[in-house]
C-alpha positions as a printed NumPy array, in Angstrom:
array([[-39.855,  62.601,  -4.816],
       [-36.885,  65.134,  -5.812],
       [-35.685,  64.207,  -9.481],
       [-32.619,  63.373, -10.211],
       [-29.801,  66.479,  -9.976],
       [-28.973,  67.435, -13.516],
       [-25.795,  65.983, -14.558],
       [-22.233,  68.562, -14.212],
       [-21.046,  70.999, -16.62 ],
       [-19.206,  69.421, -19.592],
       [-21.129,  65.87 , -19.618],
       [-19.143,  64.082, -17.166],
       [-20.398,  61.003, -15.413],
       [-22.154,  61.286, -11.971],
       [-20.244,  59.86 ,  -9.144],
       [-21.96 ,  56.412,  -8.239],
       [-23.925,  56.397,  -4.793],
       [-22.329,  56.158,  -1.732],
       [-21.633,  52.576,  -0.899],
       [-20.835,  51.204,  -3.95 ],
       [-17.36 ,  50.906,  -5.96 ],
       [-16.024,  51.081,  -9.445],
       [-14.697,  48.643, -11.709],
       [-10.941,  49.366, -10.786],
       [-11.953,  49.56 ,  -7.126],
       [-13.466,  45.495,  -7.296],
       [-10.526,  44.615,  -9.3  ],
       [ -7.937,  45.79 ,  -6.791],
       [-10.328,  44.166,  -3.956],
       [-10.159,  40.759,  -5.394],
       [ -6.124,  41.057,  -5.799],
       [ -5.727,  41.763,  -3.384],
       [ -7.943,  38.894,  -1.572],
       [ -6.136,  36.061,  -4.035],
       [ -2.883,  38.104,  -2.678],
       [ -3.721,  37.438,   0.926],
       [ -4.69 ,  33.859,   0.422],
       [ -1.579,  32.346,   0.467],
       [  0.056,  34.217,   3.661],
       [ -2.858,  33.406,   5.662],
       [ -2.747,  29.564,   4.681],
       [  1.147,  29.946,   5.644],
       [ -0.18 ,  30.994,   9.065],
       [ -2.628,  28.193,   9.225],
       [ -0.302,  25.677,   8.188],
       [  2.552,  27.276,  10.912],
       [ -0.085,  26.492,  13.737],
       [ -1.261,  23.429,  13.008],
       [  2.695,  22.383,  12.493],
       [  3.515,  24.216,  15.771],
       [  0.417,  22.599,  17.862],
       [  1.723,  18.67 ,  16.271],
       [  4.839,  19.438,  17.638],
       [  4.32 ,  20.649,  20.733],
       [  2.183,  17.215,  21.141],
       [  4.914,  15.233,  19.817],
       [  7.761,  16.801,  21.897],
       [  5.168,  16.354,  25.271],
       [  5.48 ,  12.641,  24.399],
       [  9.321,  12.053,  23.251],
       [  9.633,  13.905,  26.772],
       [  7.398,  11.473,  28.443],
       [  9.677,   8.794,  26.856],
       [ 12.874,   9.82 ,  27.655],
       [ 12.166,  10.61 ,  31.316],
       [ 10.491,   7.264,  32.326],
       [ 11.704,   5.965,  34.845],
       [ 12.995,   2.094,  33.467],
       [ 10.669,  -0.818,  33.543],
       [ 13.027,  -3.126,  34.434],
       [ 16.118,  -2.777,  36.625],
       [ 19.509,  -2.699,  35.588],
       [ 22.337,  -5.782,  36.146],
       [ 25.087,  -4.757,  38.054],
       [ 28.714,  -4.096,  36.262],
       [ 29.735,  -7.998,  37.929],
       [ 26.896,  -8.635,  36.981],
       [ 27.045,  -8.05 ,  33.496],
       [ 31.066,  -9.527,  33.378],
       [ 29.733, -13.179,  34.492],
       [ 27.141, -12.688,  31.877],
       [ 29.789, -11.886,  29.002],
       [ 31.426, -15.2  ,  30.239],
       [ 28.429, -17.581,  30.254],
       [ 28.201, -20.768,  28.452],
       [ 26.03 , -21.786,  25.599],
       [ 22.197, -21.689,  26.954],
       [ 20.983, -24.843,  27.192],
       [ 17.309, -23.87 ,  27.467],
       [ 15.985, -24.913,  30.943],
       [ 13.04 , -22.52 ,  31.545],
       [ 11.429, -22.461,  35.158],
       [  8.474, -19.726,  36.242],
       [  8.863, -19.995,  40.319],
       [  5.807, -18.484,  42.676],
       [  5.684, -16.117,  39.522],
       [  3.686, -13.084,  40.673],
       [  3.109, -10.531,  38.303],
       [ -0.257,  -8.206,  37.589],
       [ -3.008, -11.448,  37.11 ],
       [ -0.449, -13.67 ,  37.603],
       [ -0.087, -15.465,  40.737],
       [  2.474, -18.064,  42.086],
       [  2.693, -19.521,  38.919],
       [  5.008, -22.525,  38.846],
       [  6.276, -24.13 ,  35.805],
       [  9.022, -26.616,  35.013],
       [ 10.025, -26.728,  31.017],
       [ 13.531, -28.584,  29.956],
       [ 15.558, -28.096,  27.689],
       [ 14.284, -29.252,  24.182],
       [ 10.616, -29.276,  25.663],
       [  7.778, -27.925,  23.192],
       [  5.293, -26.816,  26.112],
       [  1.744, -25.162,  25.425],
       [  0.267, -22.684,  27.419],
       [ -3.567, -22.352,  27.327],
       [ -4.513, -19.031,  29.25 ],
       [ -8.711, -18.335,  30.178],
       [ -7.976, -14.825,  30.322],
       [ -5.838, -13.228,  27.819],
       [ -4.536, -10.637,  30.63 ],
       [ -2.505, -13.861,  32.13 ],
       [ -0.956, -14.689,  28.178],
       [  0.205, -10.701,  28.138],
       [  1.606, -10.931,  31.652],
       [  3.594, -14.071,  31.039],
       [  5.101, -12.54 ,  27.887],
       [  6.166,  -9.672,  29.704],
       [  7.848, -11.368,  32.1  ],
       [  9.627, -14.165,  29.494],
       [ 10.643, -11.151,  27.263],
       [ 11.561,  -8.942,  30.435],
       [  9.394,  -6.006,  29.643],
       [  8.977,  -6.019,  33.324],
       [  9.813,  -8.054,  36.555],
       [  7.977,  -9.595,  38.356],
       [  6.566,  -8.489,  41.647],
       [  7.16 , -11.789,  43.247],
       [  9.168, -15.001,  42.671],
       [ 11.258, -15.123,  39.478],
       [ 12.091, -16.413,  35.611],
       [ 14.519, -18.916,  35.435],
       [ 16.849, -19.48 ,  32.555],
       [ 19.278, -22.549,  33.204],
       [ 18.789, -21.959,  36.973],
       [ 19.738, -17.884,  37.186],
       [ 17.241, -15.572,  37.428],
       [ 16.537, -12.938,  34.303],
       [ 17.044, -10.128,  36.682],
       [ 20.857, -11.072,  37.877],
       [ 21.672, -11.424,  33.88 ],
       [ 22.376,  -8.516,  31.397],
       [ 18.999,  -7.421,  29.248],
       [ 20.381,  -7.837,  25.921],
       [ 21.663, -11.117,  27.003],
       [ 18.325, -12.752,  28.45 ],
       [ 16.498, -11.168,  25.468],
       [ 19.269, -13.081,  22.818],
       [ 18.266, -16.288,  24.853],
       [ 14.046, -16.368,  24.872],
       [ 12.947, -14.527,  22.296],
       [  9.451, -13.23 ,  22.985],
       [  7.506, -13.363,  19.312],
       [  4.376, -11.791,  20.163],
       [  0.915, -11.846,  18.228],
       [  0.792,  -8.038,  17.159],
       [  4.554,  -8.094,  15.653],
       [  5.294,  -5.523,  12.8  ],
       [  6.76 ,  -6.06 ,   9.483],
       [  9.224,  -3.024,   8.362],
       [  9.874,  -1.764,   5.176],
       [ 12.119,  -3.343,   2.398],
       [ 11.742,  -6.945,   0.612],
       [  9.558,  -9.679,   2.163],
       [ 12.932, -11.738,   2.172],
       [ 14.69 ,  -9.178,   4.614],
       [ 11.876,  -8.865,   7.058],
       [ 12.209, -12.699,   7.099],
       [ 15.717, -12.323,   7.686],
       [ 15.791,  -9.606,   9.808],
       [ 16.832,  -9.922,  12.811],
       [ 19.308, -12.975,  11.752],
       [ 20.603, -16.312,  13.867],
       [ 21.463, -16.107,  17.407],
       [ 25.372, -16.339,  18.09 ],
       [ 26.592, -19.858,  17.522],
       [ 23.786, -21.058,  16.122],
       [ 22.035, -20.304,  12.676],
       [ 20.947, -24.002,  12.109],
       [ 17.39 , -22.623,  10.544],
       [ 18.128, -21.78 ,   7.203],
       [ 15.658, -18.397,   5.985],
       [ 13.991, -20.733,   3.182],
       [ 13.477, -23.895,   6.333],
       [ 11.597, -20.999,   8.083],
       [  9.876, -19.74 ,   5.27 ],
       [  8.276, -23.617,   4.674],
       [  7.638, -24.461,   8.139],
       [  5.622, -20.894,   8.49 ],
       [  3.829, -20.981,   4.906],
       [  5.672, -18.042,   4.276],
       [  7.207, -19.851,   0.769],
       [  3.233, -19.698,  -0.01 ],
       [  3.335, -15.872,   0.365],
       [  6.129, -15.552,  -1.67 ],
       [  5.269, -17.269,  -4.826],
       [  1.291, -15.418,  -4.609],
       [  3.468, -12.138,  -4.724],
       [  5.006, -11.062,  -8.229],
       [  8.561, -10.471,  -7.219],
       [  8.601, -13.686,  -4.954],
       [ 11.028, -13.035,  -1.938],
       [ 11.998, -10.042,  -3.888],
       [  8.45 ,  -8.314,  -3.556],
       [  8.646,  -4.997,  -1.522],
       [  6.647,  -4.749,   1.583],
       [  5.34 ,  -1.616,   2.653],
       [  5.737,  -0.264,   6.239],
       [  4.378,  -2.405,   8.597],
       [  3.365,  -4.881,   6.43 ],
       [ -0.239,  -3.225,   4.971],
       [  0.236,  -4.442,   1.69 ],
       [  0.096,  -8.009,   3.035],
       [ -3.245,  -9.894,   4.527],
       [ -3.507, -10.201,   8.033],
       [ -2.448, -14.163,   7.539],
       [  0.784, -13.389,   5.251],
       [  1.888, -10.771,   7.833],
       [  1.525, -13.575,  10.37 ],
       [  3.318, -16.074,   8.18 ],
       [  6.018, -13.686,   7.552],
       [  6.34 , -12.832,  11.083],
       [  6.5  , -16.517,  12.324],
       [  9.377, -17.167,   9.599],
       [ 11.038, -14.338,  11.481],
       [ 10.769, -15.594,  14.953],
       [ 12.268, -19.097,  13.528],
       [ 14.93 , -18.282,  11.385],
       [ 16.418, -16.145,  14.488],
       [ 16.89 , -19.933,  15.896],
       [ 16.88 , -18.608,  19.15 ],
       [ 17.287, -21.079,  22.336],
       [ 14.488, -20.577,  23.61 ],
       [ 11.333, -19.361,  21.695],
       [  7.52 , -18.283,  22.747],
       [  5.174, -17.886,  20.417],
       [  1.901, -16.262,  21.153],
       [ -0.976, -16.843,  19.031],
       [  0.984, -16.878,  15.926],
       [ -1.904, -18.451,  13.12 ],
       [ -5.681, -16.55 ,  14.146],
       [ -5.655, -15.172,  10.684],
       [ -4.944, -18.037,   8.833],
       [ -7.037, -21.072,   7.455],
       [ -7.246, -24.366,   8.999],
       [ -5.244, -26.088,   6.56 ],
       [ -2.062, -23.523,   6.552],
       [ -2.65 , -23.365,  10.587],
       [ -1.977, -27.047,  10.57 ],
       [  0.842, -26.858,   8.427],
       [  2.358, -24.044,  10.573],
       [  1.955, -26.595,  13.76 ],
       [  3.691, -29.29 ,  11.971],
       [  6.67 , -26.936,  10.678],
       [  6.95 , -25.31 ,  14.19 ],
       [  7.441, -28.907,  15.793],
       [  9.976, -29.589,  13.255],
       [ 12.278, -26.899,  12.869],
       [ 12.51 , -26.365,  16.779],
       [ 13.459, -30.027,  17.393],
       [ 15.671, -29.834,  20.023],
       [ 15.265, -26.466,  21.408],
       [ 12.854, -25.202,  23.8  ],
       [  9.879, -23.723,  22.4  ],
       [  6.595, -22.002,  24.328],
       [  3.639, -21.531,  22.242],
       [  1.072, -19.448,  24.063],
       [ -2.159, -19.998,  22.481],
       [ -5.24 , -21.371,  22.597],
       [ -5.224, -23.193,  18.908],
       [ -5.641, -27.206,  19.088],
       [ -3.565, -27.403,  15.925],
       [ -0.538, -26.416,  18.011],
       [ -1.618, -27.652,  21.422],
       [ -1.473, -30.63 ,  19.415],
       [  1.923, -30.504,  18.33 ],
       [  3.192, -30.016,  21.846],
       [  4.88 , -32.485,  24.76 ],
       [  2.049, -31.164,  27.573],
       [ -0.129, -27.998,  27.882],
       [ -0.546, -26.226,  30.914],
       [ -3.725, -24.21 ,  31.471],
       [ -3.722, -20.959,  33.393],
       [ -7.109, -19.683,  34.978],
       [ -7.579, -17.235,  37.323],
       [ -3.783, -16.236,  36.958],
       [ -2.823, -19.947,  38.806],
       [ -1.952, -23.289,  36.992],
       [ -5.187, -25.201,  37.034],
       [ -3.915, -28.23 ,  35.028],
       [ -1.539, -29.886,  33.117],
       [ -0.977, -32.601,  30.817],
       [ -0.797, -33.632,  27.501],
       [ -3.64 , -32.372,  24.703],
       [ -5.308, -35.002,  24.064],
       [ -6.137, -36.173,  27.471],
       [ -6.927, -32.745,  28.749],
       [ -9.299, -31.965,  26.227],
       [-11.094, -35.046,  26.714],
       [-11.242, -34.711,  30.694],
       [-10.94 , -30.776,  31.759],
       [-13.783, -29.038,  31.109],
       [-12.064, -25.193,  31.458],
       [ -9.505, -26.42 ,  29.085],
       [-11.977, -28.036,  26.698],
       [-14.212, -24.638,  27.051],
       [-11.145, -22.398,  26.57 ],
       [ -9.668, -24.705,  22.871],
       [-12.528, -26.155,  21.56 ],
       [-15.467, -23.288,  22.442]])
């Protein structure tokens, strides 16, 4: 091997090898990396924003050019609705036909507490579409004191039967104004917010919780149990003291004990006023006048609890299995 070259006139340093770097060369390198960090996680951040929102804005698109699920009420339509009288209650499904549903026919009066057992749960969601008028049906009609829910104005047949469905959502604020949220039909307002607080359990909620009524709940409702958001949520339905009122599968995350105690306050506060409880519970079955059972999207039966349980074997199968 060649030795090393002998070092320059007047003792300075060698320059280092080719390939490698000072001191003050790394020093400037790893500025200028830390530098460089931030902008780049700027531009990260910008895309990630920019891809959310071009997702988001796809959907609110989708949304807003739907075409409407249900069809509109005419202007004279809407006038004779403005002018109608007090609802009574009188609830009649006629050769309803809608997705699994077919010709279902079912007579409830005014006042009537009627249960509805369903075999398949598609039938239960298709019936509360059509009560609540998330859709129409594709044959025969809902009846509200003999006038069908299409010839009357949407807000209107939504003020009448108020559709309280098993998945409801609790919003932010107090547990007291979720219970009071959406507040007493017109004229009405009989239901007090601390009656519908007892007859759902929801008093028992309140005084587990430190602030009572008082006691913020977080958006909807996850720093409640599955059971106090269903309490909570029944207390709404009732205190809105709506004429007519269906209820589906309001107590599958409570105890036997408080399920029972739900049944009973149900039956009392809605004395009077039509009530549908769509469920499959024999708590509230019990509580009911009759029970129809749906199978196969038809009526198969119908009678009272007791006697169905102890003589239909689909409706035994479907309450007690």
């Amino acid at each position: 091997p060649h030795p090393p070259p002998p070092p320059p006139p007047g003792g300075a340093a060698a320059p280092p090898p080719h390939g490698d770097i000072g001191i003050g060369e790394l020093v400037s390198c790893v500025a200028l990396a830390l530098f460089l960090i931030g902008p780049l996680s700027e531009f990260s951040w910008v895309n990630a924003e920019l891809a959310q929102g071009r997702a988001s804005a796809d959907r609110v698109a989708g949304v807003l050019g739907a075409r409407p699920a249900v069809t509109a009420v005419p202007p004279a339509g809407r006038e004779t609705a403005a002018r109608r009288v007090p609802v009574e209650g009188r609830l009649r499904l006629r050769d309803l036909t809608y997705g699994p549903l077919d010709a279902v026919d079912i007579d409830i009066d005014a006042g009537e507490t009627v249960g509805v057992v369903a075999v398949n749960p598609a039938d239960a969601v298709a019936l509360l579409h059509c009560l609540g008028r998330r859709a129409d049906p594709e044959r025969g009609a809902v009846e509200l004191d003999g006038r069908a829910l299409t010839t009357l104005d949407l807000a209107e047949a939504r003020r009448a039967i108020l559709v309280a469905e098993h998945d409801a959502d609790l919003f932010e604020g107090t547990l007291l104004e979720n219970v009071v949220a959406v507040g007493p039909a017109e004229g009405r307002g009989a239901v007090t917010s601390a009656a519908a607080m007892s007859a759902s359990g929801t008093d028992e909620v309140a005084r587990s919780l430190p602030d009572g009524v008082d006691t913020a709940v977080t958006a909807r409702g996850r720093s409640l149990s599955g059971g106090q958001r269903q309490r909570v949520a029944l207390a709404r339905a009732l205190a809105a003291d709506a004429p007519v009122l269906v209820v589906h599968e309001p107590s599958t995350a409570v105890d036997a004990v408080t399920e029972t105690r739900m049944a009973a306050g149900i039956k009392a506060v809605r004395s009077g006023r039509t009530t549908v409880l769509v469920t499959n519970s024999p708590a509230l079955l019990a509580v009911t006048d009759r029970v129809v059972l749906l199978r196969d999207g038809r009526v198969a039966a119908s009678g009272v609890h007791g006697h169905l349980a102890g003589t239909h074997a689909d409706y035994r199968t479907a309450v007690l299995a």
